[in-house]
C-alpha positions in Angstrom: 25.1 133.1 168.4 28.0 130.7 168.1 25.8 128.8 165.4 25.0 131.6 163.6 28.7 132.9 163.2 29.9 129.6 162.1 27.1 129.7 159.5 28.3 133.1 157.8 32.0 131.9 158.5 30.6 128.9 155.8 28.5 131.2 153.6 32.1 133.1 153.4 34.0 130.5 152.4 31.8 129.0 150.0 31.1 132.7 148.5 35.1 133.0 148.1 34.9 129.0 146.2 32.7 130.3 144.1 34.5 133.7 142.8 37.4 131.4 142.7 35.5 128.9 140.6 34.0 131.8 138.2 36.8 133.4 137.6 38.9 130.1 136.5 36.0 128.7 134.7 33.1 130.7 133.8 29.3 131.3 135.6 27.7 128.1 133.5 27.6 125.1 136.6 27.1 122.7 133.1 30.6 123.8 132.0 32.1 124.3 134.8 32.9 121.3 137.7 34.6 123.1 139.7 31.0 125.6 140.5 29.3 122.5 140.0 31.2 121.2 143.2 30.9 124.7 144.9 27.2 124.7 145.0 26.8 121.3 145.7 28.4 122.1 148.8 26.4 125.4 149.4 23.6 123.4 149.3 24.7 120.8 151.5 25.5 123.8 153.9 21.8 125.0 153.6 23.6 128.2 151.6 19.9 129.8 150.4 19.7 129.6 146.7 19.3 133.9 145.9 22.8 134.2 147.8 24.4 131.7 145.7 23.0 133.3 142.4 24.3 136.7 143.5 27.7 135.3 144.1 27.5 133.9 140.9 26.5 137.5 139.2 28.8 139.4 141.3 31.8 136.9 140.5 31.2 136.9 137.0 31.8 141.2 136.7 35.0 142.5 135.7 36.2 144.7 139.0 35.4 141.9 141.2 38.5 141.2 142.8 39.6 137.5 142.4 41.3 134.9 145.2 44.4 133.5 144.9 44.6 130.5 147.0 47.9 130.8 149.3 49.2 128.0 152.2 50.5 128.7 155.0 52.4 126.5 157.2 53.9 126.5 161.1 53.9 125.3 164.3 51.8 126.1 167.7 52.8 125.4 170.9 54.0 121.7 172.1 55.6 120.7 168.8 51.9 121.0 166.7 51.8 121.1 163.4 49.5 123.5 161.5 48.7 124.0 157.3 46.3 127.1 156.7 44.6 127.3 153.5 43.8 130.9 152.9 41.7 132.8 150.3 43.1 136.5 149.5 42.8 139.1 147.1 45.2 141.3 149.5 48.8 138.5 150.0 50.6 140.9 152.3 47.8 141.8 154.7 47.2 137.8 154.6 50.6 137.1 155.7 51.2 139.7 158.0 47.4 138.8 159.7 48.7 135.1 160.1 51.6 135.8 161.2 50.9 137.7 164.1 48.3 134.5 165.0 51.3 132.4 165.8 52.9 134.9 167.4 50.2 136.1 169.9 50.0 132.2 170.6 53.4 131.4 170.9 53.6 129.4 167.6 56.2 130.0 164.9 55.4 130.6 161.3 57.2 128.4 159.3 58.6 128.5 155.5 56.6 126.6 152.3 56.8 123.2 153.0 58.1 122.8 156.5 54.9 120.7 157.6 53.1 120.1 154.5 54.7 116.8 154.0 53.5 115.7 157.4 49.8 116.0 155.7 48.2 113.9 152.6 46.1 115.5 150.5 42.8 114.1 149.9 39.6 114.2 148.2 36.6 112.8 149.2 32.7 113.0 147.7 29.4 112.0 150.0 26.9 110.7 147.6 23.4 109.5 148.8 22.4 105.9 149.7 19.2 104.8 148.2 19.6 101.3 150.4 20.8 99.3 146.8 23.8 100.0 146.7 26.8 97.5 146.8 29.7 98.6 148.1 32.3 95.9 146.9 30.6 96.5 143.6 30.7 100.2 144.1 34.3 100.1 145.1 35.7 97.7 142.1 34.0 100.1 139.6 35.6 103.3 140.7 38.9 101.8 142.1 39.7 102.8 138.6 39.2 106.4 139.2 41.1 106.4 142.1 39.1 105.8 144.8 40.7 104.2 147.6 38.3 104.1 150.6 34.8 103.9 150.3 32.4 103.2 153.4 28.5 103.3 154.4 27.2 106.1 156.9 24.1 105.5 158.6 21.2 108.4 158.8 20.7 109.8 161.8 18.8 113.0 162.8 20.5 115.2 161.2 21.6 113.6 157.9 20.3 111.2 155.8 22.1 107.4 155.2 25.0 108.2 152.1 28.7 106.8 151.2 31.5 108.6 151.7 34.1 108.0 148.3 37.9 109.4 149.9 40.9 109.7 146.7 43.8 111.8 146.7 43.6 115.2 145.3 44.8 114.6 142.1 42.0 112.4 141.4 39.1 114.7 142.3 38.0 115.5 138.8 37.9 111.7 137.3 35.7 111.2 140.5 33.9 113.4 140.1 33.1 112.9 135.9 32.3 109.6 136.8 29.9 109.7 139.5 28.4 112.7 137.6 28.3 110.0 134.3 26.2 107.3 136.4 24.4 109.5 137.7 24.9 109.4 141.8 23.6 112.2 143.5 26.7 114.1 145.2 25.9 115.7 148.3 29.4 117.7 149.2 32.4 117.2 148.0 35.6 118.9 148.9 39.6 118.4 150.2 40.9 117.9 153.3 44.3 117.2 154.6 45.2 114.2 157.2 47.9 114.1 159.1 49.8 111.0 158.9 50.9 111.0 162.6 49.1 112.8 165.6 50.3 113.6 168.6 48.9 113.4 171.9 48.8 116.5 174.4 47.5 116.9 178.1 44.0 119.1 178.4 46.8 121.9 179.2 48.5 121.6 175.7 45.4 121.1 174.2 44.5 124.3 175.2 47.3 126.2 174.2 47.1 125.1 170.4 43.1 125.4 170.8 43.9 129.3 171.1 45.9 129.4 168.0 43.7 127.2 166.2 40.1 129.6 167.1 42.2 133.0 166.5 43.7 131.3 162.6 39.9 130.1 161.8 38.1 133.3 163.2 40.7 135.6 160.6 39.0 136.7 157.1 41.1 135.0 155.0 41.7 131.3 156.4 39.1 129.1 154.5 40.6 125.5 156.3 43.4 124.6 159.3 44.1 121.6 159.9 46.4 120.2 162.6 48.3 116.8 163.7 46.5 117.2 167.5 45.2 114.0 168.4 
């Protein structure tokens, strides 16, 4: 059952990337990167095709109600810092819903940019490993791009051998145009945010910011938290 939630907690968030996607730059994947990304990703999560053609349909009519993508930023217990990217098409019951999150788990809600800075923004792309690829050779060509790390995973059961390309946000669409341009097969691509310093907490602490962090991913709106926890 756990599985299965987590699953439609995915299919939720990509459906919301898509409308998002539609509604900045069209229905057509060919024109548009951004759903081009989107359902690379929906496949990656095993998202079945029909679901991701209805979002596509039903993101493309006029009274579908768009996203706007909002941050929100605060503390849990023990001095942890926590970023919330949310995806809303209702701001005030978004704020007032993860608002009352850090309350009920003795957190505080903080103002725009009080821990933001504490986090860089990435991008990163998997693409798959046909075995001949060179990574110094790999890495000099898109270093250009702005590619700063780049590094090998093995297959194992559950996924196949690819290369994992990390960049800063702002460099997510020359990354992607040129890995699109040669050709590589992109798996998933997406953003993330690192903290540049963790912070270790007993199994006690750990389970006070644990509560915040299930009751902020389990709300409709949150697409991503992420956390300075070590």
């Amino acid at each position: 059952m756990k599985r299965w939630s987590a699953m439609a907690k995915t299919f939720t968030r990509i459906g919301k990337d898509i409308v998002i996607a539609v509604k900045a730059g069209g229905p057509d994947p060919d024109t548009n990167a951004r759903l081009r990304a989107v359902i690379q990703n929906a496949k990656a999560a095993n998202m079945p095709k029909d679901n991701v053609q209805r979002a596509i349909k039903k993101a493309s009519e006029k009274d579908t109600a768009d996203y706007k993508e909002v941050i929100f930023e605060g503390y849990a217990p023990h001095g942890i810092a926590i970023l919330v990217e949310a995806a809303t098409d209702n701001n005030n019951r978004s704020v007032a819903n993860i608002r009352a999150c850090f309350n009920k788990c003795n957190g505080n809600m903080g103002t725009s940019g009080s821990v933001s800075f504490m986090f860089d923004h990435n991008c990163h792309f998997k693409i798959k490993d046909n075995g001949e690829i060179d990574l110094e050779e790999l890495e000099l060509e898109f270093i250009d791009y702005g590619a700063e790390e780049i590094f090998r995973e093995e297959a194992d059961e559950e996924n196949e051998a690819a290369i994992m390309i990390y960049g800063s946000f702002e460099n997510f669409g020359s990354l992607q145009g040129a890995l699109e341009e040669r050709k590589f097969e992109i798996v998933e691509s997406g953003f993330e945010r690192i903290p540049q310093q963790t912070k270790e907490l007993n199994e006690a602490q750990q389970a006070d910011v644990e509560k915040l962090l299930e009751r902020l991913e389990n709300d409709e709106d949150v697409q991503n938290v992420y956390h300075n926890m070590a």
